[in-house]
C-alpha positions, 0 to 999 in steps of 0.5 A, spaced: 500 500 500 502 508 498 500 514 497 502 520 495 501 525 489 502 523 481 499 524 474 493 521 471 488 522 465 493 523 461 490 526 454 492 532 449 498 528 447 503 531 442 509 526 440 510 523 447 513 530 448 507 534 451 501 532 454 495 534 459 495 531 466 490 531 471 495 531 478 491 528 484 493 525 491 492 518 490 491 512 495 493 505 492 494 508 484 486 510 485 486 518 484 482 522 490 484 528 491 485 534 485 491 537 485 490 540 479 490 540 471 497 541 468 500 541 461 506 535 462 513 538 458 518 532 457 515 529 464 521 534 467 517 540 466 509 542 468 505 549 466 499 549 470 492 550 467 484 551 468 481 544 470 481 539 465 475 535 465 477 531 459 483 529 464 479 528 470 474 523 466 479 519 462 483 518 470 477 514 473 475 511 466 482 508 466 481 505 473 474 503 471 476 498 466 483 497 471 477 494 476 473 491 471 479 487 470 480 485 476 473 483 477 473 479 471 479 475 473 478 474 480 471 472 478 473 467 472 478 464 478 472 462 483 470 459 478 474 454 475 476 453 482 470 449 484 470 442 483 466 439 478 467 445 472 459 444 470 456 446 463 455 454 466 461 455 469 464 455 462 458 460 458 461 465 464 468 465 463 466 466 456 463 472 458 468 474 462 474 473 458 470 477 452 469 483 458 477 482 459 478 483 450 472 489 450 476 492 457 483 492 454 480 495 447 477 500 450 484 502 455 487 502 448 482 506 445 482 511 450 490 512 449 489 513 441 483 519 443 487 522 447 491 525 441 491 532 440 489 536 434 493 540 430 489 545 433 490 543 440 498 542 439 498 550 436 493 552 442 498 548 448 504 551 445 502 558 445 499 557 451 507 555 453 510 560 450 505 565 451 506 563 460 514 561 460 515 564 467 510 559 469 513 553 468 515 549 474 520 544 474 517 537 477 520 533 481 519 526 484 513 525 485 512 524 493 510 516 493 510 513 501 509 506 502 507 502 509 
């Protein structure tokens, strides 16, 4: 179990360079406490911005599908643990196991619409220039174990 501060929801990206992220406390790798939305340079560099919806939602869309598939594993393994596998047993893990495919689509779909736009690389990179004296460097995350 940790805590601490990391980016999640990351959208807008810009050749693996440039990238809108939401900051939040996190428990465990589930984000709960905004901290802020910020445009990610080089992951060494932040400029804070207005909140970002798009970020927060993809945030807790990719925990969603990280938690169905968790579910979906854990349930196909109850399962198959009991003894005698009959006929019903195996239409679940059918459906499961087609619940994991549609999940692990979906995450890597949500990565492919998070590209920016022509128009939005122009707008984040005038945002950039326009707010120089703004940018932060970042450091470590802060993580903590116990």
């Amino acid at each position: 179990m940790f805590y601490g501060t990391k980016f999640f929801g990351q959208v807008e990206s810009v050749d693996r360079h440039l990238h809108i992220a939401t900051r939040f406390h996190h428990f465990s790798l589930i984000p709960l406490v905004y901290q802020g939305s910020y445009i990610v340079i080089d992951n060494t560099h932040a400029l804070r911005i207005p909140i970002n919806f798009k970020s927060i939602a993809f945030a807790y869309l990719r925990l969603l599908i990280g938690a169905v598939i968790i579910v979906s594993i854990l349930s196909m393994l109850i399962i198959l643990s009991g003894s005698p596998i009959d006929r019903d047993a195996w239409w679940f893990v059918a459906a499961c196991t087609g619940v994991i495919a549609l999940s692990f689509t979906v995450a890597y779909y949500s990565f492919k619409f998070g590209k920016a736009s022509a128009e939005k690389k122009a707008q984040m990179i005038a945002f950039i220039e326009k707010n120089k004296v703004s940018i932060v460097k970042l450091g470590p995350m802060r993580v903590h174990a116990y």
